[in-house]
N, CA and C atoms as an extended XYZ file, in Angstrom:
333
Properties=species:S:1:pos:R:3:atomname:S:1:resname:S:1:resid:I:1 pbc="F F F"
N       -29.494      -26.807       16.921 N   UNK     1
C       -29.259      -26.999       18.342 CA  UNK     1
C       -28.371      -25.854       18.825 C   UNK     1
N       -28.673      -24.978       19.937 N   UNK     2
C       -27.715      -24.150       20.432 CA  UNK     2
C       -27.171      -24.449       21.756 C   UNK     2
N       -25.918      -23.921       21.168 N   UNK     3
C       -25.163      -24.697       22.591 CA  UNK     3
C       -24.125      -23.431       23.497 C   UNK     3
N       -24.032      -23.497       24.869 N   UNK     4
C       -23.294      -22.356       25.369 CA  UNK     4
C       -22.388      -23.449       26.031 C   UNK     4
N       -21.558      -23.123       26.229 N   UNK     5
C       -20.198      -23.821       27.056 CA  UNK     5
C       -20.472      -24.944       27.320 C   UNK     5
N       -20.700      -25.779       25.757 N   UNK     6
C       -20.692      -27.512       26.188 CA  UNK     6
C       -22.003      -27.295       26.698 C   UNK     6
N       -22.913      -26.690       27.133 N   UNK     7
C       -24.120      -27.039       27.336 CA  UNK     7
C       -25.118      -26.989       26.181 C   UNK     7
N       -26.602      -28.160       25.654 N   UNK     8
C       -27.109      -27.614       24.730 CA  UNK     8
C       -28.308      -27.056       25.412 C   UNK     8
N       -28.581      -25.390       25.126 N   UNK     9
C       -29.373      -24.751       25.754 CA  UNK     9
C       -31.144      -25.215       24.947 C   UNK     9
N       -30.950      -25.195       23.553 N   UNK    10
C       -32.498      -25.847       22.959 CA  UNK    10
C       -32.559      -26.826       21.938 C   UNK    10
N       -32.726      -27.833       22.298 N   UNK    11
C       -32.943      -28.740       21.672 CA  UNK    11
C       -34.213      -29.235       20.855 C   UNK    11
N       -33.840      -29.738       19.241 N   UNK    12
C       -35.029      -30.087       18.629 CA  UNK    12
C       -35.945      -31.024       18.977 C   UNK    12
N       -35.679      -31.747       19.894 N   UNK    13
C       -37.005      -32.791       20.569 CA  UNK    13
C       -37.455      -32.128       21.630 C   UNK    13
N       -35.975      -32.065       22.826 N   UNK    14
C       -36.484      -32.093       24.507 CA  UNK    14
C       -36.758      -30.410       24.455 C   UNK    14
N       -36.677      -29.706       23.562 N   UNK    15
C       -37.232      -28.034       23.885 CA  UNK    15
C       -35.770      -27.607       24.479 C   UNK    15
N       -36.479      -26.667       25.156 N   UNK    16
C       -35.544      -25.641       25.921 CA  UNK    16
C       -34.971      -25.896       27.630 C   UNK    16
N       -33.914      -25.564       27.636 N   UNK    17
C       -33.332      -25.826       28.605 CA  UNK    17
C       -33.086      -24.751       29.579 C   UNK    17
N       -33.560      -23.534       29.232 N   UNK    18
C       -33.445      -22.121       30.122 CA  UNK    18
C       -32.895      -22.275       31.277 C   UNK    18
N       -33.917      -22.650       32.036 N   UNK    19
C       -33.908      -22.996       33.675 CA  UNK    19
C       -34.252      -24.102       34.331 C   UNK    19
N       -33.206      -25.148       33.916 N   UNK    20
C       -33.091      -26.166       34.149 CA  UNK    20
C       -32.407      -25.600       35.902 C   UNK    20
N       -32.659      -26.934       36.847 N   UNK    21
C       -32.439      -26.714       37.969 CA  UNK    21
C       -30.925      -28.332       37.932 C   UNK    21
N       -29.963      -28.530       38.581 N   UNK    22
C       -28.932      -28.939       38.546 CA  UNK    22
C       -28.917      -29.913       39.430 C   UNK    22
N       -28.968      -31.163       38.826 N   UNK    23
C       -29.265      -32.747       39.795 CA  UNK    23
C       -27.795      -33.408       39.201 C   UNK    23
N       -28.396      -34.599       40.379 N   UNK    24
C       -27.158      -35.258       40.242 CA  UNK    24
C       -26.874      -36.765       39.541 C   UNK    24
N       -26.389      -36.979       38.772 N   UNK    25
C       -26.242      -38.499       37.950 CA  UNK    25
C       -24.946      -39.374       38.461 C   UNK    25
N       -25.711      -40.484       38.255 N   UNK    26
C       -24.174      -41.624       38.666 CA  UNK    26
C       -23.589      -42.510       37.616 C   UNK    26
N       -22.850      -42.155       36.776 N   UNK    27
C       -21.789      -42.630       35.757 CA  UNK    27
C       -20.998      -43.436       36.090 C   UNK    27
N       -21.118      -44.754       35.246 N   UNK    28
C       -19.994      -45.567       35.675 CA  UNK    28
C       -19.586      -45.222       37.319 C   UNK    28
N       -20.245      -45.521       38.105 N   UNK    29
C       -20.071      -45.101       39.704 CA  UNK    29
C       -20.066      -44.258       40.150 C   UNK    29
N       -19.778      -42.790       38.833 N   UNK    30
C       -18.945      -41.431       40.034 CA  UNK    30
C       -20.573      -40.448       39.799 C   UNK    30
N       -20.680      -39.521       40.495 N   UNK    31
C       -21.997      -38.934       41.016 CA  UNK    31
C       -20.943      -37.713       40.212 C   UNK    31
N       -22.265      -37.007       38.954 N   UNK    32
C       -21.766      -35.981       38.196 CA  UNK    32
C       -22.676      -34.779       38.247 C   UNK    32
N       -22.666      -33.861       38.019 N   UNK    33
C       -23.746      -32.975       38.206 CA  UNK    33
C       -23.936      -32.471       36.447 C   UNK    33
N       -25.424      -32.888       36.659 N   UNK    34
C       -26.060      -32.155       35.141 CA  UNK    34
C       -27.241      -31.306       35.226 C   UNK    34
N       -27.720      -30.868       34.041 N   UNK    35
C       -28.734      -30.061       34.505 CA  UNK    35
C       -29.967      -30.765       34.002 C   UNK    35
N       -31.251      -30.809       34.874 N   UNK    36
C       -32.373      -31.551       34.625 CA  UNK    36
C       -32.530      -31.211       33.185 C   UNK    36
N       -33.416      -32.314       32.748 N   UNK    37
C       -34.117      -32.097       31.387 CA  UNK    37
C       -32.680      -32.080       29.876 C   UNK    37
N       -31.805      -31.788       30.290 N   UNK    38
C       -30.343      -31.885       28.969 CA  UNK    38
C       -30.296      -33.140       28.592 C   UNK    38
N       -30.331      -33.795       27.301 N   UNK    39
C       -29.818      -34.873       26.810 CA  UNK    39
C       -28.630      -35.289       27.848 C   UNK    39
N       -29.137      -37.115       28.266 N   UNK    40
C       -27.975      -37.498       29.082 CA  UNK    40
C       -26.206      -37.362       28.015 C   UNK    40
N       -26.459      -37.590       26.763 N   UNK    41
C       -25.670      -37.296       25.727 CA  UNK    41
C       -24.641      -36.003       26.007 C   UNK    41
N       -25.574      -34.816       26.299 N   UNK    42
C       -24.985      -33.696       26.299 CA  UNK    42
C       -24.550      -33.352       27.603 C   UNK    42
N       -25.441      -33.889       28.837 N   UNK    43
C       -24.527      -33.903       30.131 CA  UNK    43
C       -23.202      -34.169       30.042 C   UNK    43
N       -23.181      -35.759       29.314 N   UNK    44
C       -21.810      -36.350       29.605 CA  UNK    44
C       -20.786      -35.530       28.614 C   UNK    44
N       -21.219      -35.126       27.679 N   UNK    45
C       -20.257      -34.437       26.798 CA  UNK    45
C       -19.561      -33.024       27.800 C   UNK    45
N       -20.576      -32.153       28.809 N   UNK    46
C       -19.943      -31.514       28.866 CA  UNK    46
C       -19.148      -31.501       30.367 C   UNK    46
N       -19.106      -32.957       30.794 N   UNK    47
C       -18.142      -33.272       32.112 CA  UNK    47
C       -16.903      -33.971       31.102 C   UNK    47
N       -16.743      -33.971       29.898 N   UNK    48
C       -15.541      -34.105       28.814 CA  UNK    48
C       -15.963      -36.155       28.666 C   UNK    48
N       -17.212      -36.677       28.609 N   UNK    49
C       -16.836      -37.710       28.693 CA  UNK    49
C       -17.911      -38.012       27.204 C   UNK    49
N       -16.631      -38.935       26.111 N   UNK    50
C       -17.459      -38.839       24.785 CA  UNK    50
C       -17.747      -40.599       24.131 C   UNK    50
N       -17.277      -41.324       25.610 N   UNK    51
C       -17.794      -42.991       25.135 CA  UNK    51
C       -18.967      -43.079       25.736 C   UNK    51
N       -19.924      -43.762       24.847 N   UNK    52
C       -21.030      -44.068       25.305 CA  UNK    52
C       -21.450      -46.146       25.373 C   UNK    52
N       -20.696      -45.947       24.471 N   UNK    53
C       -20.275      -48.165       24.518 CA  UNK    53
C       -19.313      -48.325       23.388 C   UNK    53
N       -18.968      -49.605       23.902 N   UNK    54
C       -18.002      -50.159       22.989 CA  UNK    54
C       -18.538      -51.152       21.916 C   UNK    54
N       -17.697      -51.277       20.782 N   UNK    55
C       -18.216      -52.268       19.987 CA  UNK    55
C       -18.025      -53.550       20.852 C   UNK    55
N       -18.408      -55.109       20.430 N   UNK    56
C       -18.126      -56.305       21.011 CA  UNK    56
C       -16.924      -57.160       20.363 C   UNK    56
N       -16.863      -56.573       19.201 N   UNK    57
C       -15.836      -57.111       18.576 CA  UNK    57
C       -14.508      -57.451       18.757 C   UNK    57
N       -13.816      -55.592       18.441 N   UNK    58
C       -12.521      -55.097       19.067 CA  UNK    58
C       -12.834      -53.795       20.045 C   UNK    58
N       -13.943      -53.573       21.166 N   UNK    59
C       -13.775      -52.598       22.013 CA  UNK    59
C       -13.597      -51.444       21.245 C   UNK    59
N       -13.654      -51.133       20.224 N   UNK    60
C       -14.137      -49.588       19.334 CA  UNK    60
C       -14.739      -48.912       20.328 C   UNK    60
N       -14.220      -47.915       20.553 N   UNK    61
C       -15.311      -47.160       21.450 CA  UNK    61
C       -16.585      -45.795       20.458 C   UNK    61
N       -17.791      -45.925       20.491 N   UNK    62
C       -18.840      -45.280       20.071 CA  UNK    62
C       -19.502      -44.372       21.155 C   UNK    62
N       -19.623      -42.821       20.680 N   UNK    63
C       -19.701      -41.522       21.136 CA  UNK    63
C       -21.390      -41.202       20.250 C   UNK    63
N       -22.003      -40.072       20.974 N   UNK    64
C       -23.461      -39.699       20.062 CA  UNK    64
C       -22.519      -38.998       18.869 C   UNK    64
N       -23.270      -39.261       17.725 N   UNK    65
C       -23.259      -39.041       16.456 CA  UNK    65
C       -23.828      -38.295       15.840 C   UNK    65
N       -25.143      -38.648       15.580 N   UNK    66
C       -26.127      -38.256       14.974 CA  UNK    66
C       -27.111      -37.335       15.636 C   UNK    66
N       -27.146      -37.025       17.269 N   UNK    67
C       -27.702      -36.820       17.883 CA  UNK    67
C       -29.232      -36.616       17.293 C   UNK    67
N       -29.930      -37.618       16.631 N   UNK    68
C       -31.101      -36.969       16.390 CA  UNK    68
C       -31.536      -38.379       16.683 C   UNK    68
N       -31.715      -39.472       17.339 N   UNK    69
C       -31.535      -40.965       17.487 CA  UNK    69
C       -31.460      -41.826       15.960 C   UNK    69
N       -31.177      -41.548       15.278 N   UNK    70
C       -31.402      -42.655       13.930 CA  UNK    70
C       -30.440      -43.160       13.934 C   UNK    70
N       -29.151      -42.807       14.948 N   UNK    71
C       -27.911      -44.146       14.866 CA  UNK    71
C       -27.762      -44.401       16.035 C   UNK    71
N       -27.073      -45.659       16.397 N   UNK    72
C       -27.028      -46.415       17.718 CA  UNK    72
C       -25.962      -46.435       18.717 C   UNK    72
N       -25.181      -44.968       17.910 N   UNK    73
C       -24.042      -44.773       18.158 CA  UNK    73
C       -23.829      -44.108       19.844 C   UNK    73
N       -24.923      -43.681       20.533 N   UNK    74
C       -24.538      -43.074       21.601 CA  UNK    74
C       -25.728      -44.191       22.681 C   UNK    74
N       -26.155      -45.690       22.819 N   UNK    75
C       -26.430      -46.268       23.467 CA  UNK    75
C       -26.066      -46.526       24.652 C   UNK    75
N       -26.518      -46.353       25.698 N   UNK    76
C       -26.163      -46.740       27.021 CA  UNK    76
C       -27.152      -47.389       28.003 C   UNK    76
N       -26.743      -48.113       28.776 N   UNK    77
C       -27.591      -48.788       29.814 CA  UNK    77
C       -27.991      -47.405       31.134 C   UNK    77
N       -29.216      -47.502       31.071 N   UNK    78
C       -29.416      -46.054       31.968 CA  UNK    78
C       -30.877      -47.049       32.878 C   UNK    78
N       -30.306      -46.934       34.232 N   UNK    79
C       -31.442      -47.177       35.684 CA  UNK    79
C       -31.491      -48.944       35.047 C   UNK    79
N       -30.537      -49.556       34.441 N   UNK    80
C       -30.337      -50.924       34.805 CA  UNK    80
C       -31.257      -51.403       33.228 C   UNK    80
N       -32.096      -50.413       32.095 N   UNK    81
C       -32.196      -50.947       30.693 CA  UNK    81
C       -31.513      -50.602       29.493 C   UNK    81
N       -30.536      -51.288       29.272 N   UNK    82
C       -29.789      -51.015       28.142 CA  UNK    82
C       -30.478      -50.758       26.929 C   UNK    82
N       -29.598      -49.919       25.863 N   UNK    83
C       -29.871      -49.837       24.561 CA  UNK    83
C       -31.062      -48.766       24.358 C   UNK    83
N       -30.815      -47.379       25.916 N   UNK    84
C       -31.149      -46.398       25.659 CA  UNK    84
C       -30.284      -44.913       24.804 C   UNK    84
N       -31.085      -44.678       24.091 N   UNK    85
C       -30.714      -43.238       23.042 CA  UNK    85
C       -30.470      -41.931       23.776 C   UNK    85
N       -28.752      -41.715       23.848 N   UNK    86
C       -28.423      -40.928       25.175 CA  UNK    86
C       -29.167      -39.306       24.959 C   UNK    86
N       -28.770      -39.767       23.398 N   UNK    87
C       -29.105      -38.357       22.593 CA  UNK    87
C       -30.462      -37.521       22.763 C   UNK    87
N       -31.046      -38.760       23.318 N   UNK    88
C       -32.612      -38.571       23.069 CA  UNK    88
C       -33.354      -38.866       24.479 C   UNK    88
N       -32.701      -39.124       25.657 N   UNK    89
C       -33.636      -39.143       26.437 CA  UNK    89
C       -32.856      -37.846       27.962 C   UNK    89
N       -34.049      -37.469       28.197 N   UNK    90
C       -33.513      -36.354       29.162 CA  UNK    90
C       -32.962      -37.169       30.560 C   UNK    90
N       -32.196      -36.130       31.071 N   UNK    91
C       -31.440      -36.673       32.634 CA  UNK    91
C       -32.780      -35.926       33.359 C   UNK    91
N       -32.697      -37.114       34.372 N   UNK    92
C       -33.375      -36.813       36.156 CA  UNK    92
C       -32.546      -37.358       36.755 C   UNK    92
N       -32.989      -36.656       38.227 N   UNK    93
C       -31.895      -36.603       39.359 CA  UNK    93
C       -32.542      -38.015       39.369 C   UNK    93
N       -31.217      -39.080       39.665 N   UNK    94
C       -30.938      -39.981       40.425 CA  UNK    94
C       -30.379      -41.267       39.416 C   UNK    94
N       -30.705      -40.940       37.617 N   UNK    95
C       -30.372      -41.431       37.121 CA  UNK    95
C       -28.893      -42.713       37.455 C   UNK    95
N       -29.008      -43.882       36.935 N   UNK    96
C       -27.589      -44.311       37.210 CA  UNK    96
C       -27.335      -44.844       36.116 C   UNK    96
N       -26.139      -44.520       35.474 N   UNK    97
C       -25.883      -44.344       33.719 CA  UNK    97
C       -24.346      -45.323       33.616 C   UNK    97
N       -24.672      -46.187       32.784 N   UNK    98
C       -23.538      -47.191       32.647 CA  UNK    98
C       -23.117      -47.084       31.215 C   UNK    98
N       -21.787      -47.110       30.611 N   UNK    99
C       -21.092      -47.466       29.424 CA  UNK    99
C       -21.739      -48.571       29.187 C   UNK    99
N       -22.229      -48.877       27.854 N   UNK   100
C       -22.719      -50.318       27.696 CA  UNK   100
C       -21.451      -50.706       26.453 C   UNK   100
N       -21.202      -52.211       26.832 N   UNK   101
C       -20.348      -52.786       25.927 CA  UNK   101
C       -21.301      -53.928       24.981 C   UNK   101
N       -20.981      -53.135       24.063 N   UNK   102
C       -22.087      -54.273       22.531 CA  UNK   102
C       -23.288      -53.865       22.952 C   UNK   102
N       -23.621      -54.930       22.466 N   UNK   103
C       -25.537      -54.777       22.763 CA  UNK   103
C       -26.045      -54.705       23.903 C   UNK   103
N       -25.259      -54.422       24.959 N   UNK   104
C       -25.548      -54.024       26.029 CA  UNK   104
C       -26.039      -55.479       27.045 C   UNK   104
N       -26.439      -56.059       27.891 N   UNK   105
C       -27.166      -57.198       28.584 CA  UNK   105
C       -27.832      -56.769       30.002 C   UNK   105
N       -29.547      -57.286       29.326 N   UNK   106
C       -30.767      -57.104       30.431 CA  UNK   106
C       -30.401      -57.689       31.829 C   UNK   106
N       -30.575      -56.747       32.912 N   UNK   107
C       -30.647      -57.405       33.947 CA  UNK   107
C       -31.991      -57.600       34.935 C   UNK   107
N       -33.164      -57.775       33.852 N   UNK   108
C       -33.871      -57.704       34.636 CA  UNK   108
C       -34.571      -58.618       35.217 C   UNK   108
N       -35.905      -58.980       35.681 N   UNK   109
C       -36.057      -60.606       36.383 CA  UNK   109
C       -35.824      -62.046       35.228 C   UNK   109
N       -35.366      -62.943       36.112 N   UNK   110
C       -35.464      -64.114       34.764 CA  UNK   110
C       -36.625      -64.888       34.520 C   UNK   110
N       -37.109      -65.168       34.275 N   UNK   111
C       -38.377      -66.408       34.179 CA  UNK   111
C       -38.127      -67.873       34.462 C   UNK   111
């Protein structure tokens, strides 16, 4: 993986990041600027932010790890479905990206 100032410029899944064009994400509420197509992982890493959820236990806080998804360590609730792989899925503009605590909880219709 190569990386220039906290940014990762090519990545082994999502490719290359050359000329990525610069949208905007909403974190835990605040509107951050990343660049399209970058691991949401590596966005947040390089606005300095390295929790991605907490354990349920004692609130451990868990950061990407492995960045290659085989650990569950960088999970987050992203556009309202938890127990997405930050590491592994690219940012689009409008994303809205939540810390998930534990296993995260569905909010989606009930039956």
């Amino acid at each position: 993986m190569e990386t220039s100032n906290r940014r990762v410029l090519r990545h082994p899944v999502l490719g290359e990041l050359a000329h990525a064009r610069p949208v905007q994400i909403i974190v835990d509420g605040r509107p951050l600027l990343a660049h399209e197509g970058e691991p949401i992982a590596a966005a947040l890493l390089a606005q300095g932010i390295v929790v991605c959820r907490t354990m349920p236990a004692r609130d451990e806080p868990r950061g990407a790890f492995c960045w290659l998804g085989r650990c569950t360590d960088c999970l987050m609730t992203v556009d309202d479905e938890p127990n997405v792989r930050t590491c592994q899925t690219a940012v689009r503009h409008g994303q809205v990206i939540r810390t998930q605590l534990g296993l995260g909880q569905w909010e989606g219709p009930t039956r």
